[in-house]
N, C-alpha and C positions, 0 to 999 in steps of 0.2 A: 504494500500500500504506500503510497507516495504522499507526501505531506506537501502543502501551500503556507507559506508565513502572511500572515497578515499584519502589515505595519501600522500600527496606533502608538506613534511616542508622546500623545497626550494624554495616553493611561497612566504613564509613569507617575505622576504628581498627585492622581488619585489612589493610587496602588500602593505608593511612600507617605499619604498623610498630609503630603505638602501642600500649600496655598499656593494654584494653579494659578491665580490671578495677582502674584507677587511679582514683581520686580526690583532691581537693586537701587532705580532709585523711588522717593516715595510722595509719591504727587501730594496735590491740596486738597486737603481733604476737610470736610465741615460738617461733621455728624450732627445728625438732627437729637431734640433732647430724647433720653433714653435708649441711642441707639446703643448697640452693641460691636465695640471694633473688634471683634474677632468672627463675626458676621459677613459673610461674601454678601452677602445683600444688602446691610447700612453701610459695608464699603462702598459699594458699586454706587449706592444712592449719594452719599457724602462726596465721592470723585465728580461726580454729575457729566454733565456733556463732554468735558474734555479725555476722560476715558472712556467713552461711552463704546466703544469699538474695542477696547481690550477687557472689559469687562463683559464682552457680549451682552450691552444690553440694547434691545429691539426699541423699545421705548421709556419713558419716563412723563409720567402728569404732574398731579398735585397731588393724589392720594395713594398712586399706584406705577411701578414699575412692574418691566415685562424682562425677561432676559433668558438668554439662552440655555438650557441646561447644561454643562461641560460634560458631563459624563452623560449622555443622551440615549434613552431605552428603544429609542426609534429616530429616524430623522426630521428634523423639525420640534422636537419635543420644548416646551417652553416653562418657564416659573413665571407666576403673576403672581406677585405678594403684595402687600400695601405698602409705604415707604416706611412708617413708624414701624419700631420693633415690638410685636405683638405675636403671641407664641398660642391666643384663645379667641375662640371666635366673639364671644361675648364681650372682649374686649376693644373688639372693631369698634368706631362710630358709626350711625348710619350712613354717613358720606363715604366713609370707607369702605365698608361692606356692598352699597350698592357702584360705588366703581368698580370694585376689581371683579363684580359679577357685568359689569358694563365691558371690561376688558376681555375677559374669557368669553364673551357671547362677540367680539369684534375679532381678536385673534383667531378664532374658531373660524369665522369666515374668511377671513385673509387667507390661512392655511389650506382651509377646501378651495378657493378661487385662484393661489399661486400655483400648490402643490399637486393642486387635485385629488386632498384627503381624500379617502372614501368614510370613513367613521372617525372618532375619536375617544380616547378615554383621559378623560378629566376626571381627576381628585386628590383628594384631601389629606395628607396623614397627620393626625393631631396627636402628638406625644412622641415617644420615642419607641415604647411595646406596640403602636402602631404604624411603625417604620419609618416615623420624620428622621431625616437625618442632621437635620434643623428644627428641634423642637420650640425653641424661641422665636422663631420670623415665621410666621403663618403664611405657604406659598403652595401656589394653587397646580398643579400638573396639569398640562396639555401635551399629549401625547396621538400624532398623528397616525392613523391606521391605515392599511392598504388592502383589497381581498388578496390573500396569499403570502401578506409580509411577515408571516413566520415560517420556515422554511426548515430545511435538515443542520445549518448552522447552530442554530442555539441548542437543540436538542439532541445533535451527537458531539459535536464541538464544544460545545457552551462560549459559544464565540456571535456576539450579534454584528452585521453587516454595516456600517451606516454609509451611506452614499454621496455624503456631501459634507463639506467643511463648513464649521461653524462659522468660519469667515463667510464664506457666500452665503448661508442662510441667513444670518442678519439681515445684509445685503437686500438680500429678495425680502425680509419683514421688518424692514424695520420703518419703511414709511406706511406701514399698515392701518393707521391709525389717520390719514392725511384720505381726504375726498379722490 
């Protein structure tokens, strides 16, 4: 049987623990109150537009950032969280709450209208026995589905395919939110 290498060196950073979205030197950063700097998402929001391409983020409002997932279960897969550091739903405001449900129902169509989703799965893990891996930043999963996009890769390899760089996928969503 003959083996294929599949090159992913931005596994590396997730695989060692390390902050993927670090570099040596260290931008301007303006945390909101109660952010958390050990948070890739109060950083990403704190950096604001002028990292906005190395933090992969798609977009930024007033109540809600959108951003790439680094480590992506499918391609296109997104986080919408709200900008405050809030880890419970009950602690959203209602402006909070109903943008980032404003977001996921506007991503969701950019996704099916660029990508040509076929379905998607959207949600929630609240906690950490619930699988957040960010239980402090409450952030929403968009996960783009295709018929057929699970294939003999993951299930004899345990190896998932993703077909595009999270550079171009910005790219293609990140004016999503623009008429």
């Amino acid at each position: 049987m003959s083996h294929e290498q599949l090159w992913a060196p931005w596994r590396l950073a997730y695989i060692q623990g390390a902050d993927a979205g670090a570099d040596e030197t260290r931008p301007e950063r303006h945390f909101l109150p109660g952010a958390d700097e050990s948070c890739f998402l109060c950083r990403a929001v704190a950096e604001g537009a002028s990292r906005a391409a190395a933090n992969l983020v798609v977009e930024q409002g007033s109540a809600v950032i959108t951003i790439l997932n680094r480590y992506p279960y499918n391609n296109g897969h997104l986080l919408v969280a709200p900008l405050a550091h809030k880890g419970q739903l009950d602690e959203l405001t209602d402006e909070e709450h109903l943008a980032c449900m404003r977001t996921l129902g506007r991503m969701v169509t950019a996704i099916r209208a660029r990508m040509r989703a076929e379905g998607f799965n959207v949600g929630l893990n609240l906690g950490r026995t619930a699988g957040a891996g960010l239980p402090g930043h409450l952030h929403w999963h968009i996960v783009p589905r295709w018929n057929g996009d699970t294939n003999f890769m993951p299930v004899l390899a345990g190896v998932k395919v993703i077909p595009q760089s999270l550079e171009a996928l910005r790219e293609l969503l990140a004016d999503a939110g623009q008429p």
